[in-house]
C-alpha positions as CSV (number, residue, x, y, z in Angstrom):
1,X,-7.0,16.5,-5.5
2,X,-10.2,15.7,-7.6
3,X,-11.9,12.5,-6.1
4,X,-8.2,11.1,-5.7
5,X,-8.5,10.2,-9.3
6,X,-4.5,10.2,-11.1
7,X,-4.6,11.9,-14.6
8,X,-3.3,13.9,-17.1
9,X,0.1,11.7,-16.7
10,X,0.5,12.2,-12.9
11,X,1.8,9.6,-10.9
12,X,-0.5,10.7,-7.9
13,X,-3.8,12.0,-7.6
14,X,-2.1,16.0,-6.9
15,X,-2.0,18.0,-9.1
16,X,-1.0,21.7,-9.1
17,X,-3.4,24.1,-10.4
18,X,-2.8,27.6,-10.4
19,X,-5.6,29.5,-12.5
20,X,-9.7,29.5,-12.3
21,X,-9.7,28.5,-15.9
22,X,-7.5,25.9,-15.4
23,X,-9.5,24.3,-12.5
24,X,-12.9,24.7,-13.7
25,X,-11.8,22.2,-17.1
26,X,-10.6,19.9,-14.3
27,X,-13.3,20.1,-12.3
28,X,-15.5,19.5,-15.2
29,X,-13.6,16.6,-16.1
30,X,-14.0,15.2,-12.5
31,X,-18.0,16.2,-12.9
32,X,-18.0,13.7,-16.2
33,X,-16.5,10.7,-14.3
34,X,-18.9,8.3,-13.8
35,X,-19.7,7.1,-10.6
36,X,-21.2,3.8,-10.5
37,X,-22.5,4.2,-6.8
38,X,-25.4,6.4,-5.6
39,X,-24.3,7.9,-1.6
40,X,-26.5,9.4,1.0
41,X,-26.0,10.4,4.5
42,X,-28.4,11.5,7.2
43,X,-27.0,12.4,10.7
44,X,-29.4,13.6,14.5
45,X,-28.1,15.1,17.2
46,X,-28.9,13.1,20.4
47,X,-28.1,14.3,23.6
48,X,-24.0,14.8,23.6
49,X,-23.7,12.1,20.9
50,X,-24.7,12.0,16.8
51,X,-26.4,9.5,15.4
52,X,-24.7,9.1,11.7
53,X,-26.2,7.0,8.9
54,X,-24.8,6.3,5.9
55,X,-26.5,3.9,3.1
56,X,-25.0,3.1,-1.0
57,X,-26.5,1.8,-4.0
58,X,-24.1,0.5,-6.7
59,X,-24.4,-0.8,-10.1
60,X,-23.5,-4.3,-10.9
61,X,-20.0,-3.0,-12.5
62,X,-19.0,-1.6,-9.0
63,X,-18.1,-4.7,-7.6
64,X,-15.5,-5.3,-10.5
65,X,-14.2,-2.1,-10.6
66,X,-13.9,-1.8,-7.1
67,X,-13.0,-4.9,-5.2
68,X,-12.2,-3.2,-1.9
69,X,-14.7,-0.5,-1.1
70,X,-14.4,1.5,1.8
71,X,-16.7,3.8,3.7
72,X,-15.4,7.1,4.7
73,X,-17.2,9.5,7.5
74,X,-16.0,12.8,8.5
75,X,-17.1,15.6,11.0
76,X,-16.8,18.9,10.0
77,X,-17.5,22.5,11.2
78,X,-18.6,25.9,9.8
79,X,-18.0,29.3,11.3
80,X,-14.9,29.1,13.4
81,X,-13.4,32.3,14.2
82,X,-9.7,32.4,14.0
83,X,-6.9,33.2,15.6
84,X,-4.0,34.9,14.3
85,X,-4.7,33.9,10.6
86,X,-1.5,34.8,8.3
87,X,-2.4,37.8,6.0
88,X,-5.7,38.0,7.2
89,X,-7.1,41.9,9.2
90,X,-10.6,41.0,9.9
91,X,-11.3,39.9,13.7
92,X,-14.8,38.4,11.8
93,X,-12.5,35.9,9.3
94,X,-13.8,32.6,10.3
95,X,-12.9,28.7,9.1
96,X,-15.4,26.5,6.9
97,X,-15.5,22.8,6.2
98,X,-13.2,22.2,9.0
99,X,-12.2,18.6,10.2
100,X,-13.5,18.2,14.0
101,X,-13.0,14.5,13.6
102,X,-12.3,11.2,11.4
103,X,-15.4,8.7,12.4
104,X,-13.8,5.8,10.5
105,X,-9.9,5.1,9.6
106,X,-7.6,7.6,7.3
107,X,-8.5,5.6,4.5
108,X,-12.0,4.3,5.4
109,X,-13.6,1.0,6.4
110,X,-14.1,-1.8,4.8
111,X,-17.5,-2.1,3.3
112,X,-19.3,-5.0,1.1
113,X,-20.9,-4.3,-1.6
114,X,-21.0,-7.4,-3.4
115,X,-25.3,-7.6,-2.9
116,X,-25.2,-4.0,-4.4
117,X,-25.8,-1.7,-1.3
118,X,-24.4,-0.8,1.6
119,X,-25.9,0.3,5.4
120,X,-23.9,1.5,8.5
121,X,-24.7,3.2,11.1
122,X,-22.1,5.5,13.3
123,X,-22.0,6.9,16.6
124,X,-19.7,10.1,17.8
125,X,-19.3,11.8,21.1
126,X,-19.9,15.5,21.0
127,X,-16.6,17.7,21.8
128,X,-17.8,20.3,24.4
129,X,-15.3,22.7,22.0
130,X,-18.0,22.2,18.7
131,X,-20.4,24.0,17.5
132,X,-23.3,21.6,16.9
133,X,-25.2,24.0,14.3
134,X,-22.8,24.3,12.2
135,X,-21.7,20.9,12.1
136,X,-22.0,18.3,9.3
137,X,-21.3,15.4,8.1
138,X,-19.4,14.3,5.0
139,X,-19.4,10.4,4.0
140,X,-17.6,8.9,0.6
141,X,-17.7,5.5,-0.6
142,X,-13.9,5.1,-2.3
143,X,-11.6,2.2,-3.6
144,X,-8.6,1.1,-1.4
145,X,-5.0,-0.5,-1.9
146,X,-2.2,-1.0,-0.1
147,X,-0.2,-0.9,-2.8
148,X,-0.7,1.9,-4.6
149,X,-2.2,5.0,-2.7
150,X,-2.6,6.6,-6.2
151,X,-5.6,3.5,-6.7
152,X,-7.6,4.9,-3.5
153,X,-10.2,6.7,-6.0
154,X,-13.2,8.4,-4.8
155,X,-16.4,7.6,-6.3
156,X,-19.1,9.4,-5.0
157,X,-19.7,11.6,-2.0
158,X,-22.6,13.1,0.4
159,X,-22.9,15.6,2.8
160,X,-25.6,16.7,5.6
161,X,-26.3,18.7,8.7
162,X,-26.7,17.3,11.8
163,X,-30.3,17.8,12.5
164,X,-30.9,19.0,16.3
165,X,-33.0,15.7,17.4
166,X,-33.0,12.3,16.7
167,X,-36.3,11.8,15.8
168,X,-37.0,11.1,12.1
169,X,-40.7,13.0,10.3
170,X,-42.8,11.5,8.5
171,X,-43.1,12.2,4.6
172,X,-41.0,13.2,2.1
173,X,-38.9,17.1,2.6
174,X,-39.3,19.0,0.3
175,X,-36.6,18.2,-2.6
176,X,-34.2,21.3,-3.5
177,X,-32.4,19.3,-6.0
178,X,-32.7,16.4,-8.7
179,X,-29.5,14.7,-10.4
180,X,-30.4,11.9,-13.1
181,X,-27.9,9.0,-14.1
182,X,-27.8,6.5,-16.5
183,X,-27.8,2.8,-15.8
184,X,-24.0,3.3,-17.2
185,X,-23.1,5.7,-14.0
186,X,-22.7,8.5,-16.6
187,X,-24.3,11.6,-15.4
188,X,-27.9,12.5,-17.6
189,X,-29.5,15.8,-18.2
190,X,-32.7,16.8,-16.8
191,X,-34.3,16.1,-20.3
192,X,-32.8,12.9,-20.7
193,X,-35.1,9.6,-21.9
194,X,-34.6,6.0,-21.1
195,X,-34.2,4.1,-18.3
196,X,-32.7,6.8,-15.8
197,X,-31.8,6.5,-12.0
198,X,-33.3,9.7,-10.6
199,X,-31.2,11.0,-7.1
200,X,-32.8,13.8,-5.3
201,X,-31.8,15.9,-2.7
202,X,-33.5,17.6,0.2
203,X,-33.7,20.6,2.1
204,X,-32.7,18.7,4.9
205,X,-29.1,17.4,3.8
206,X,-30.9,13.8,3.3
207,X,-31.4,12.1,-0.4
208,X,-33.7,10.0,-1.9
209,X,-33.6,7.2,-5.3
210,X,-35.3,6.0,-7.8
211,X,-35.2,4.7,-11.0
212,X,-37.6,6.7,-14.2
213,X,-38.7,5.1,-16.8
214,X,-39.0,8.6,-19.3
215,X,-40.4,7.8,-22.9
């Protein structure tokens, strides 16, 4: 699945893709969707517990394009060695992106975004069984019906590290990474000019936005 967005014809959001070439059109396709809603997560380590924060910023369509938004958080973990893998000879083969733990519901909690952002905060227990440096988090803003599972579209996502303590620095990491949208949701170049919201991302797994004004 590509943000559990249908298309192409599908009736669900699967599809079956079987060659790099046919994926990376897809993918591309899925890159040129717009969003509508800017996502960032930050998350601490504290003792035997992480501290998980996740805030939104959505454009004034959101709310009519998405009448029930829900917040999604995940735990995951790098690095985990396995055992017995299936066609696999290397003792070193390890697991990435693997899910320790759902933080909210399958299909999210409810969120409102009707004053155009969002703020939650999240608490998990550490599992003696994780590794806590390769853990992150991954958090996604989506659409939800109980109707029709193939309307539960993703519309923007963010991922972090936990950090190893809780306490927060001062100023601004340095930023690795800048994304620039339009007002529209419709993803900009670097280049662009107008009135732009600017997203940037930091060396630490957090983000940062702003709107440019570029002439």
């Amino acid at each position: 699945m590509l943000d559990r967005t249908v298309s192409g014809g599908n009736p669900v959001p699967v599809e079956s893709i079987g060659y790099y070439d046919t994926f990376e059109a897809r993918l591309q396709q899925a890159l040129a969707e717009p969003a509508f809603v800017a996502v960032s997560a930050k998350a601490a380590l504290d003792g035997d517990v992480v501290n998980i924060e996740v805030n939104a910023e959505a454009l004034p369509v959101f709310n009519a394009l998405c009448p029930e938004p829900r917040v999604n958080v995940f735990i995951v973990e790098d690095g985990i060695l396995h055992h017995d893998q299936a066609g696999i000879s290397s003792d070193s083969f390890t697991h990435n992106h693997v899910n320790r733990g759902n933080v909210t519901g399958i299909f999210g909690d409810p969120i409102d975004m009707t004053s155009g952002s969002y703020n939650g905060g999240f608490t998990v227990d550490v599992n003696p069984e994780w590794n806590t440096d390769n853990l992150q988090v991954v958090a996604f803003i989506s659409a939800y019906s109980q109707e029709d599972v193939a309307a539960c579209r993703v519309y923007n996502t963010a991922v972090c590290a936990v950090a190893g303590s809780g306490v927060e620095e001062t100023g601004t990491p340095e930023a690795t990474q800048a994304e620039y949208y339009t007002l529209q949701g419709t993803r900009a170049a670097a280049d662009a000019r107008g009135i732009l919201i600017e997203i940037r991302h930091h060396a630490d797994g957090t983000s940062t936005r702003s709107v440019t004004v570029r002439k």
